[in-house]
C-alpha positions as CSV (number, residue, x, y, z in Angstrom):
1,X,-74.9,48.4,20.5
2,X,-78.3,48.4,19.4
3,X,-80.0,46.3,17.5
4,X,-79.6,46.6,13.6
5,X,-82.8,46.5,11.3
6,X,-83.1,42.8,10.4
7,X,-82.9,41.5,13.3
8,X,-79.6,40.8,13.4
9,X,-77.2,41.9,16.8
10,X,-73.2,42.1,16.3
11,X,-70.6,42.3,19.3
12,X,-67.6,44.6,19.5
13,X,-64.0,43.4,18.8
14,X,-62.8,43.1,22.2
15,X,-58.6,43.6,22.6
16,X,-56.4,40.8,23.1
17,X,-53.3,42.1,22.9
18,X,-51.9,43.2,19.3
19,X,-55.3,41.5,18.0
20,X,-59.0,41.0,18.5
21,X,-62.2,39.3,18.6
22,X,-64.9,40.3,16.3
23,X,-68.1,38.8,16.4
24,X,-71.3,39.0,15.0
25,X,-74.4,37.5,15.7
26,X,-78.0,37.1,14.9
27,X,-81.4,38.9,16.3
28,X,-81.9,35.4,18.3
29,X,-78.3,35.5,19.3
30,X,-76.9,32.7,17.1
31,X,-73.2,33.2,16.6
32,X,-72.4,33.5,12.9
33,X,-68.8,34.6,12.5
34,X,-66.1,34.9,14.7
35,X,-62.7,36.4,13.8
36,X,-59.4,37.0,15.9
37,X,-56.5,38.6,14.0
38,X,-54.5,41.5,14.1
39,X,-54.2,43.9,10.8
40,X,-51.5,46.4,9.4
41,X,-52.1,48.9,6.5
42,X,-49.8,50.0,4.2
43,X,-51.1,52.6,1.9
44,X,-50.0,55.2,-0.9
45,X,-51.5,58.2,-1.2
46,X,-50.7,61.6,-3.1
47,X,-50.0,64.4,-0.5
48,X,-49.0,68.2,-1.5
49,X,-46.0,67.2,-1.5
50,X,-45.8,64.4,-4.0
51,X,-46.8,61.0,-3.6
52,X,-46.0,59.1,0.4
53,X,-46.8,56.1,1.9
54,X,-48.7,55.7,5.6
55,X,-48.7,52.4,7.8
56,X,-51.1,52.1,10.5
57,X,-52.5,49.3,12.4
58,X,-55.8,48.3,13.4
59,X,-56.6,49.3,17.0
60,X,-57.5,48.0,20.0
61,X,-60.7,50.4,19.6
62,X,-62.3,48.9,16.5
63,X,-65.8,47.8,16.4
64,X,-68.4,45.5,14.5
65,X,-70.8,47.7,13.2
66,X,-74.7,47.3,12.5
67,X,-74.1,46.6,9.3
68,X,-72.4,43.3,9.7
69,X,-75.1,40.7,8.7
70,X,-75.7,36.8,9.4
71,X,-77.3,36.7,5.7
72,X,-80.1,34.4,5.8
73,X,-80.8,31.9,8.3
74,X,-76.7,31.7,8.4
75,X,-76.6,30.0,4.8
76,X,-76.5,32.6,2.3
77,X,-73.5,34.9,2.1
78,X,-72.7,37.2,5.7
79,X,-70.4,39.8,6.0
80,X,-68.0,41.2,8.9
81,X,-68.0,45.2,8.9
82,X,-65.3,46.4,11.4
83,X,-65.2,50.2,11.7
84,X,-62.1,51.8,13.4
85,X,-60.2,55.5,13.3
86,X,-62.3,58.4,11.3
87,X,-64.1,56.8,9.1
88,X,-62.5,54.1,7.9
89,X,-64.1,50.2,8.0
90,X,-62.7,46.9,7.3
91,X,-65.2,44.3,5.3
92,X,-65.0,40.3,5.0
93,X,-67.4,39.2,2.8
94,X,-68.0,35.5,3.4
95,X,-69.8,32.8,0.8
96,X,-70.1,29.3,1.3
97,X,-70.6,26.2,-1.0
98,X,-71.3,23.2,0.1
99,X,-68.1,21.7,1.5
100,X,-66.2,25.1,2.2
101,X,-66.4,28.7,2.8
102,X,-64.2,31.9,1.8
103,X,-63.6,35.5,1.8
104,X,-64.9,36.3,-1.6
105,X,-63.9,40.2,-0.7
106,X,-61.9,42.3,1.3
107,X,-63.0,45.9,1.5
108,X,-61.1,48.5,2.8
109,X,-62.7,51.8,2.8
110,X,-59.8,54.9,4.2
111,X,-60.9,58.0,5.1
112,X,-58.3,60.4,3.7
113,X,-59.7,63.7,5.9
114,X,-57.8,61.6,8.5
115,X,-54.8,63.7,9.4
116,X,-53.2,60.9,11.8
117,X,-53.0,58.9,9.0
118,X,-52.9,60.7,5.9
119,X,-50.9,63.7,6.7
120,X,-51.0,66.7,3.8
121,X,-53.4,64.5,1.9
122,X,-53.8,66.4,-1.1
123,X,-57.5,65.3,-1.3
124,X,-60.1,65.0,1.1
125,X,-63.2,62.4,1.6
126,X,-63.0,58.5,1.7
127,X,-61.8,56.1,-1.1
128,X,-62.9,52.8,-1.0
129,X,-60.5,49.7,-2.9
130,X,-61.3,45.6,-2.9
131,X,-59.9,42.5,-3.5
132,X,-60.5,38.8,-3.6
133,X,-58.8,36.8,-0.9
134,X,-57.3,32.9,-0.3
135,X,-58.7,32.8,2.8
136,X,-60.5,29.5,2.7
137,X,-61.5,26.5,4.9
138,X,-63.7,23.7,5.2
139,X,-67.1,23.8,6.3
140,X,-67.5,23.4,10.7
141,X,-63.7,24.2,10.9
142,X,-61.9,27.6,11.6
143,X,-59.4,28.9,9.2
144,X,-55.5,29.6,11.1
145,X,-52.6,31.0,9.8
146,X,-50.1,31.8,12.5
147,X,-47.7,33.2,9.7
148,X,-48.2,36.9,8.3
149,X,-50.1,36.5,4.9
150,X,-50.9,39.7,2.5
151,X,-53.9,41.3,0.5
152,X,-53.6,43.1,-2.1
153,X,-56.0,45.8,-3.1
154,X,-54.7,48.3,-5.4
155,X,-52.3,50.9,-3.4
156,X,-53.5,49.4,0.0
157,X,-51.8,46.0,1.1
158,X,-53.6,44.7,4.2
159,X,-51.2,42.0,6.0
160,X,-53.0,39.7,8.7
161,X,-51.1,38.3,11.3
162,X,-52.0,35.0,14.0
163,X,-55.3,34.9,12.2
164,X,-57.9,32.7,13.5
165,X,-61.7,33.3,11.5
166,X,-64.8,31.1,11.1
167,X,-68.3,31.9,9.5
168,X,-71.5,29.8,9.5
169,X,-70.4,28.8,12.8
170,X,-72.2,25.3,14.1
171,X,-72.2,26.0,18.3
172,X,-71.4,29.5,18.3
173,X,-67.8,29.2,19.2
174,X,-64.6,28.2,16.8
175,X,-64.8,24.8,15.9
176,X,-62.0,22.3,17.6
177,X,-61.0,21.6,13.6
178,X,-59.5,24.2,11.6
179,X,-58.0,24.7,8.2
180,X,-54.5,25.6,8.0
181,X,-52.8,28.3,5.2
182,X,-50.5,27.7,2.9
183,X,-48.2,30.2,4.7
184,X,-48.3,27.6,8.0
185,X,-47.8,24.2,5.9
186,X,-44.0,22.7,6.5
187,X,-42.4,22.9,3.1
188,X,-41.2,19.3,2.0
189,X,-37.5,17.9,3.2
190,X,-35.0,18.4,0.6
191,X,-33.1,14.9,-0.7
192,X,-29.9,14.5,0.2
193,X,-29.0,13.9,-3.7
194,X,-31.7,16.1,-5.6
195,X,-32.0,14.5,-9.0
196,X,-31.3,16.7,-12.6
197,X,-34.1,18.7,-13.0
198,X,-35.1,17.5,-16.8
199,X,-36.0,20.6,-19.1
200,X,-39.7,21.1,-19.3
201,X,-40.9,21.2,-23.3
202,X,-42.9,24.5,-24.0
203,X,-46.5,23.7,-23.2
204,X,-48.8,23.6,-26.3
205,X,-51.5,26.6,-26.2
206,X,-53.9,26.2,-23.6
207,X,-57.7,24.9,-24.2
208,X,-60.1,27.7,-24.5
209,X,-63.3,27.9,-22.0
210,X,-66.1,30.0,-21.6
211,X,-66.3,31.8,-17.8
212,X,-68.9,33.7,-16.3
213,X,-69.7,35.7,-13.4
214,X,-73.0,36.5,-11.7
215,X,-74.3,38.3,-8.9
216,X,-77.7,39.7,-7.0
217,X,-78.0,42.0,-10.7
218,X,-77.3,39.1,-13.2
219,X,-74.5,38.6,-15.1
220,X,-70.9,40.8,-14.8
221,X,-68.7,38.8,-16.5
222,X,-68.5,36.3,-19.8
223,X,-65.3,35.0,-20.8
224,X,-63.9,32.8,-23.3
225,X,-59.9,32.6,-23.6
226,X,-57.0,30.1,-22.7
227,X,-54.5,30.9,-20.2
228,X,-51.3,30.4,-19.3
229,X,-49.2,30.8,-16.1
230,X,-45.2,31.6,-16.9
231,X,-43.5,31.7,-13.7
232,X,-39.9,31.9,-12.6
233,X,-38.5,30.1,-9.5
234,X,-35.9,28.5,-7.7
235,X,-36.1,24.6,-7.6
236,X,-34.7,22.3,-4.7
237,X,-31.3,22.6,-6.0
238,X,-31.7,26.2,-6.6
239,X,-31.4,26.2,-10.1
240,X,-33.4,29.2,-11.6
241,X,-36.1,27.6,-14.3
242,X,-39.0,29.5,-15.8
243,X,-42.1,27.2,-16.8
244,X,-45.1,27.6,-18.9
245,X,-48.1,26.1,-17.0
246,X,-51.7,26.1,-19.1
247,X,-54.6,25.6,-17.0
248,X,-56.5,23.0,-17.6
249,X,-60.5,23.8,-17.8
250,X,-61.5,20.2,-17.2
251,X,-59.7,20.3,-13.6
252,X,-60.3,24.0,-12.7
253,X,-63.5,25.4,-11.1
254,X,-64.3,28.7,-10.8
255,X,-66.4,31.3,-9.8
256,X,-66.0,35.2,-8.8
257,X,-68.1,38.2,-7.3
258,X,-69.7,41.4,-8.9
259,X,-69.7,44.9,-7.3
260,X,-70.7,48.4,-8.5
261,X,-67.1,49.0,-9.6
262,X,-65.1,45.7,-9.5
263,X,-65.8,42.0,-10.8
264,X,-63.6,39.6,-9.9
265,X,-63.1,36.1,-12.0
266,X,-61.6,33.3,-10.0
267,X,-59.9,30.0,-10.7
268,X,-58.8,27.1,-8.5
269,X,-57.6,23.7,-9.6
270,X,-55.1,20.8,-8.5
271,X,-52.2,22.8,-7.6
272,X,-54.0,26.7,-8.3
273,X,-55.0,27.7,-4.8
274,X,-56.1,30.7,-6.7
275,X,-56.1,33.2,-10.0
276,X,-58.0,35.9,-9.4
277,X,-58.8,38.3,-12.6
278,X,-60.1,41.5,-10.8
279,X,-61.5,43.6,-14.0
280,X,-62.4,47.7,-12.6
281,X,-64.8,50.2,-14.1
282,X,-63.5,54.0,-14.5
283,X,-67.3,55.6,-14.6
284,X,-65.6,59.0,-15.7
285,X,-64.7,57.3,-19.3
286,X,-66.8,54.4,-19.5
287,X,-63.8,52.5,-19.6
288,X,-63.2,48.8,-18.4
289,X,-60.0,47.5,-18.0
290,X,-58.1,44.3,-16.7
291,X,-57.0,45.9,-12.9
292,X,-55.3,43.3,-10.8
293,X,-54.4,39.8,-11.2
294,X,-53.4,37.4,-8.3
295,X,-51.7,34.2,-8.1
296,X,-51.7,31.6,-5.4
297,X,-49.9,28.5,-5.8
298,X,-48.3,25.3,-5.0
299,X,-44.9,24.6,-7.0
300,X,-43.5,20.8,-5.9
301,X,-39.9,21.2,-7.0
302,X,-39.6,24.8,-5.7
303,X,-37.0,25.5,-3.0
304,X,-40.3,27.5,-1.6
305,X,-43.1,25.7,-2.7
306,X,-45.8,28.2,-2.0
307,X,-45.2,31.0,-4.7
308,X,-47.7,33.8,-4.9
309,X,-47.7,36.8,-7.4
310,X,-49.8,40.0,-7.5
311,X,-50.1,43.5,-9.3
312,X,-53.5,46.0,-8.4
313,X,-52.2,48.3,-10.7
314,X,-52.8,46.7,-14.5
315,X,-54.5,48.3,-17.5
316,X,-55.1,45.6,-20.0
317,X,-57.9,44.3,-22.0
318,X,-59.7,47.6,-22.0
319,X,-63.1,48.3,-24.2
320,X,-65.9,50.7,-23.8
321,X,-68.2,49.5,-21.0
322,X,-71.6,47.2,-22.7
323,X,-68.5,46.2,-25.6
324,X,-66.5,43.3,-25.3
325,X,-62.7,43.3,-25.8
326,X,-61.4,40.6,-28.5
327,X,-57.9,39.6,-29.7
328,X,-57.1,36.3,-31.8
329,X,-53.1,37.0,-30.7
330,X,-51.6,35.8,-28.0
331,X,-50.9,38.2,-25.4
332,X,-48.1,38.3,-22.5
333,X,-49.7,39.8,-19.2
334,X,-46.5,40.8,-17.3
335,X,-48.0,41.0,-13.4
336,X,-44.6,40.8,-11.4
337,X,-40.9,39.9,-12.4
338,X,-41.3,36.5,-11.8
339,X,-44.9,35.7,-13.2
340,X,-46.4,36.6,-16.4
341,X,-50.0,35.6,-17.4
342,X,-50.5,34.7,-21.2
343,X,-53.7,35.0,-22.6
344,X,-55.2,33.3,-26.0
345,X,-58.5,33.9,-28.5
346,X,-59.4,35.7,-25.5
347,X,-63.0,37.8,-25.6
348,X,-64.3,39.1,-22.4
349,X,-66.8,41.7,-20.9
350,X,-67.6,42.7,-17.6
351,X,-70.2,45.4,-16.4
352,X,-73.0,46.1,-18.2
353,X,-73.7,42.3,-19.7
354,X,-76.9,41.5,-21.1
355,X,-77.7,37.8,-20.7
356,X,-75.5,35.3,-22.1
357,X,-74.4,37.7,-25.0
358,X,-71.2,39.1,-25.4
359,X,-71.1,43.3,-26.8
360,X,-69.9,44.3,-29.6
361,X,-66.6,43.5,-29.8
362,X,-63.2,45.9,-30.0
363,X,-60.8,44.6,-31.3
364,X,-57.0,44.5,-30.2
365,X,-54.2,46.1,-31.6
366,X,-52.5,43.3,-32.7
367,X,-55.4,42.1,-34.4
368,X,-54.8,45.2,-36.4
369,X,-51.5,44.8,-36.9
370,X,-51.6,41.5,-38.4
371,X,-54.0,42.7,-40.5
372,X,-52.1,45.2,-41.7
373,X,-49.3,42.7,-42.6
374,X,-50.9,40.6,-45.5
375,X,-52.8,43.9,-46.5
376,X,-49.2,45.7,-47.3
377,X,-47.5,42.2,-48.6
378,X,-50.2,42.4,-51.4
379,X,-50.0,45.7,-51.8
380,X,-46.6,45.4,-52.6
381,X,-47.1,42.3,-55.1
382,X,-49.1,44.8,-57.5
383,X,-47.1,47.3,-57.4
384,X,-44.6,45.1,-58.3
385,X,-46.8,43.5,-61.0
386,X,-47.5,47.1,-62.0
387,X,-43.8,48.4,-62.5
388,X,-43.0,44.6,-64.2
389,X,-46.6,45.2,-67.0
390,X,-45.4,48.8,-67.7
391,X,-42.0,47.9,-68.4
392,X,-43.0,45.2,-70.5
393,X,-45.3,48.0,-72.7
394,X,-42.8,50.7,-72.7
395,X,-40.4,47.9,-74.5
396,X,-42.8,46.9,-76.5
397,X,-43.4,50.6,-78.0
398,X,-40.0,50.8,-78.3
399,X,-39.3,48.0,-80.3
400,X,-42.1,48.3,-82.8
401,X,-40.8,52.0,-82.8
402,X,-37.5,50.7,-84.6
403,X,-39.0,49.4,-88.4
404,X,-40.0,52.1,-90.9
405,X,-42.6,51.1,-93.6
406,X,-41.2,51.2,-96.8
């Protein structure tokens, strides 16, 4: 391959079997990222027929393209660009702080003028969908997860399978250290004797915190709200228990990304591996709406202690784009059966934010609603007041009707 402008060089994913190895490299020929995994698509797509579903796998062909980058001097943010089929490519979007590193973003970007993959597509041209991952690992080790583990972005769910991947590479081969998933971690021995699970009281309301989002363009997102995670599990002794679980601002970090068309708010605490908030931007209508929300994390008493949730497909907490959306009610969030997401005083914009300012605000319908409640109540109470004054006239006429002056 030639060289890409920037000076930096990439490699081609070379076949191993059902997998492969991707790397990229700098102009110098420093080693940046390398990744070895093997990839299945499941997408739906609307054909002439009505809506269908396509699974395909990533090939043997693939290849890094140009476009892959080191970022600078291997410390800023670098990205893996794998291109594979007719036009379609697979991006990794690495950051790093400084103890760890992640894939802020997974990008898929299907072509749907393939016929091999997409037959009787009833559209033509490529679509492109994101998502924020939970692949994470510390700094000079290489993340591994032998188990299958899934990405969710919108009607495309990318599973990875024996995946080994490192970025800011130190001696431009994967470390001897690595950083295991979730998925791979043995789940704790049962007891013998499991004690009562004792009833968990209903958590208070959450504390409300401000969030915010920046990228290369300023700010995306501001946020200020209280959350709350409602999930429902099996325990040890396979009781089914659903718990309300605030999170806790003074033990949660977060952070997030900002594209053209998706920002992405993400949390991470004690036992939150992550909550992503993906918000999405419909340039046709101006509109901005809550998209996706995903939920990574660890439950101790649960027969499975890993639980994940996630739903691509949401339409909540939608305003004009530049306005922000506001509601003083609390507000249920159902994602998937077993996890709901409860939201409090929540105000939040995304796209289009200028400075530290929140847009004008729109408000909620049940806002409105509760408005409306104390404005018919009153309402009522004069006309009540009203009927009671004019019967108390009408029988007053009456009665000083009934003597005759003599």
């Amino acid at each position: 391959l030639a060289e890409p402008p920037g000076g930096w060089a990439v490699s081609q994913g070379l076949a191993r079997g059902a997998s492969a190895v991707f790397v990229v490299s700098d102009g110098n020929g420093t080693t940046c990222i390398m990744a070895d995994f093997a990839a299945t698509f499941e997408i739906s797509y609307d054909s002439r027929s009505g809506a269908k579903n396509t699974t395909f796998s990533l090939p043997a062909s693939a290849q890094v393209l140009n476009s892959s980058s080191c970022g600078k001097e291997n410390t800023s943010d670098s990205s893996l660009v794998i291109a594979f089929g007719r036009g379609h490519t697979l991006t990794l979007s690495f950051t790093r702080n400084a103890t760890r590193y992640s894939v802020q973003l997974m990008t898929l970007v299907y072509n749907l003028s393939d016929a091999e993959f997409f037959p009787s597509a009833s559209s033509k041209g490529t679509k492109t969908v994101a998502a924020s991952t939970d692949i994470r690992a510390d700094l000079n080790t290489k993340y591994r997860c032998v188990s299958n583990s899934q990405v969710h972005l919108l009607n495309v769910t990318v599973t990875l399978g024996n995946a080994t991947i490192q970025a800011y590479l130190a001696n431009n081969s994967f470390s001897q250290q690595e950083t295991r998933c979730e998925q791979d971690k043995p789940s704790p021995p049962t007891p013998t004797a499991p004690p009562t699970p004792t009833p968990t009281p209903a958590p208070t309301s959450p504390v409300v915190s401000r969030y915010n989002v920046s990228g290369a363009n300023g700010t995306c997102l501001l946020a200020s709200m209280g959350l709350q995670l409602n999930v429902t599990y099996r325990t040890k002794d396979n009781t089914t228990v659903t718990r309300g679980l605030n999170i806790n601002p003074n033990k949660t970090t977060f952070g997030g990304s900002c594209s053209a068309q998706l920002v992405t708010l993400e949390l991470q605490g004690e036992s939150l591996r992550l909550l992503a908030l993906q918000f999405a931007l419909n340039t046709s209508s101006s509109r901005v709406f809550l998209q996706g929300v995903q939920l990574n994390m660890t439950l101790p008493d649960a027969r499975d202690p890993s639980f994940s949730a996630a739903n691509s497909s949401l339409r909540a907490l939608q305003a004009t784009a530049g306005n922000s959306y506001k509601c003083r009610s609390e507000q249920r969030l159902q994602v998937t059966e077993a996890f709901a997401l409860n939201v409090f005083q929540v105000r939040v914009q995304a796209f289009r934010v200028d400075g530290d300012k929140f847009g004008p605000a729109e408000e909620c319908q049940l806002d409105e609603n509760s408005m409306l409640i104390p404005i018919a109540v009153g309402g009522a109470l004069a006309g009540l007041v009203l009927v009671v004054l004019m019967a108390y006239l009408v029988g007053r006429k009456r009665s000083h009707a009934g003597y005759q002056t003599i």
